[in-house]
N, C-alpha and C positions, 0 to 999 in steps of 0.2 A: 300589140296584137288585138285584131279586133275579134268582139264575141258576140254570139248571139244576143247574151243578155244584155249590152252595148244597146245593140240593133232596135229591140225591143222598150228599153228605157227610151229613147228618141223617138219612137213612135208615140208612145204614152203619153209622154212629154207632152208633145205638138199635138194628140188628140182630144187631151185632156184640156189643154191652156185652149183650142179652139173651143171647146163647151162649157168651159167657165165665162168665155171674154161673150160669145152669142148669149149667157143665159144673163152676164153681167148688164149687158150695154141693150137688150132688148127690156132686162125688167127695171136698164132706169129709168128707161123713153114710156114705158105704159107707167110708172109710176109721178111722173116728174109732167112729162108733154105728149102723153100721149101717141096713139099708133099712128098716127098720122101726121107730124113732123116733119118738116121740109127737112131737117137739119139731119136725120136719123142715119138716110145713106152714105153722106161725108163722112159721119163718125164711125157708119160702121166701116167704112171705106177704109179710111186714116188709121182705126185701129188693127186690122187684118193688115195693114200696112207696117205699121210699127211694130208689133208683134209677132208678124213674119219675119220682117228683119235683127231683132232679137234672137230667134230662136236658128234663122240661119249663121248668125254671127256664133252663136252658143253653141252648136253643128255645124261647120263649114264644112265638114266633108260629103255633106248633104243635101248642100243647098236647097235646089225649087222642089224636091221630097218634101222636104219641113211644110213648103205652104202645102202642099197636096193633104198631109196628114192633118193640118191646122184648119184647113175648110172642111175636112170630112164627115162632121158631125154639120155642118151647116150644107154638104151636099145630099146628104141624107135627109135632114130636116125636107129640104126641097122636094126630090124625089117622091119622101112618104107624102109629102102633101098634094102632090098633082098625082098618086095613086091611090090616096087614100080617105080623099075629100067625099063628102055624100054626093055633092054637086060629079053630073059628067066630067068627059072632058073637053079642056078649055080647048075648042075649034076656034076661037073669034082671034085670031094670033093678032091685031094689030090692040086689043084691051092685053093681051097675056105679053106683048115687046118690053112693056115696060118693064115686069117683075124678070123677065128673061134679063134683058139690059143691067140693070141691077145685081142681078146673082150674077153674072159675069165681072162686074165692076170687083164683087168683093172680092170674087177668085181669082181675077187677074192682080188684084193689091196685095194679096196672101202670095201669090206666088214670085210678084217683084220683089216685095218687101224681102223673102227670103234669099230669094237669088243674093240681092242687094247686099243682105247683109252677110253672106257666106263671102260676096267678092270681098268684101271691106275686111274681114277678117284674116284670108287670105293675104289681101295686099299690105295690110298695116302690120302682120306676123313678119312676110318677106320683107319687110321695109326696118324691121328690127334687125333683124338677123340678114346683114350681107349676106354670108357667106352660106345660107342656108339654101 
């Protein structure tokens, strides 16, 4: 039977492991190579990816949920920053495509990934159990 507290635990989860993995993987590029890194968005790419897929595999009755909650702390970050910046706002859209492009990237890898890994868990559970 499922509970609210269930519900709640899976959210936490996946809100929580998004704001560790942003605060991990952003202070080891300012730490290590700095904020300007060609390599920065793969990583953050691949790990919104694997870590999606984790957390779908770990909640499969959740699936693309898990990424929605796993990027939420990084769609907020975004949001508070184009409303909250000193600077106006960014009219010049063909300088603002790129950072758009980008935060799509990782939300669409947060949300594969989990799919991903809820199908796999799925299929590899029914692939145990014929008869199930």
């Amino acid at each position: 039977m499922y509970t609210w507290k269930q519900g709640v635990v899976w959210r936490v989860t996946a809100f929580l492991t998004g704001v560790v993995l942003l605060v991990v993987i952003l202070s080891m590029f300012e730490f290590l190579l700095g904020t300007g890194s060609r390599i920065m968005l793969p990583v953050l790419v691949g790990s919104y990816a694997v870590v999606g897929a984790i957390l779908g595999y770990s909640f499969p009755d959740k699936g693309w949920r898990s990424g929605f909650w796993l990027i939420a702390s990084f769609l907020l970050l975004t949001v508070g920053n184009a409303l909250f910046v000193g600077s106006g706002p960014p009219w010049e859209w063909q300088r603002e495509l790129k950072g758009l492009l980008e935060a799509a990237a990782i939300v669409a890898a947060a949300f594969v990934g989990a799919a991903l890994g809820s199908f796999l868990q799925r299929h590899l559970t029914k692939s145990q159990h014929p008869n199930g």
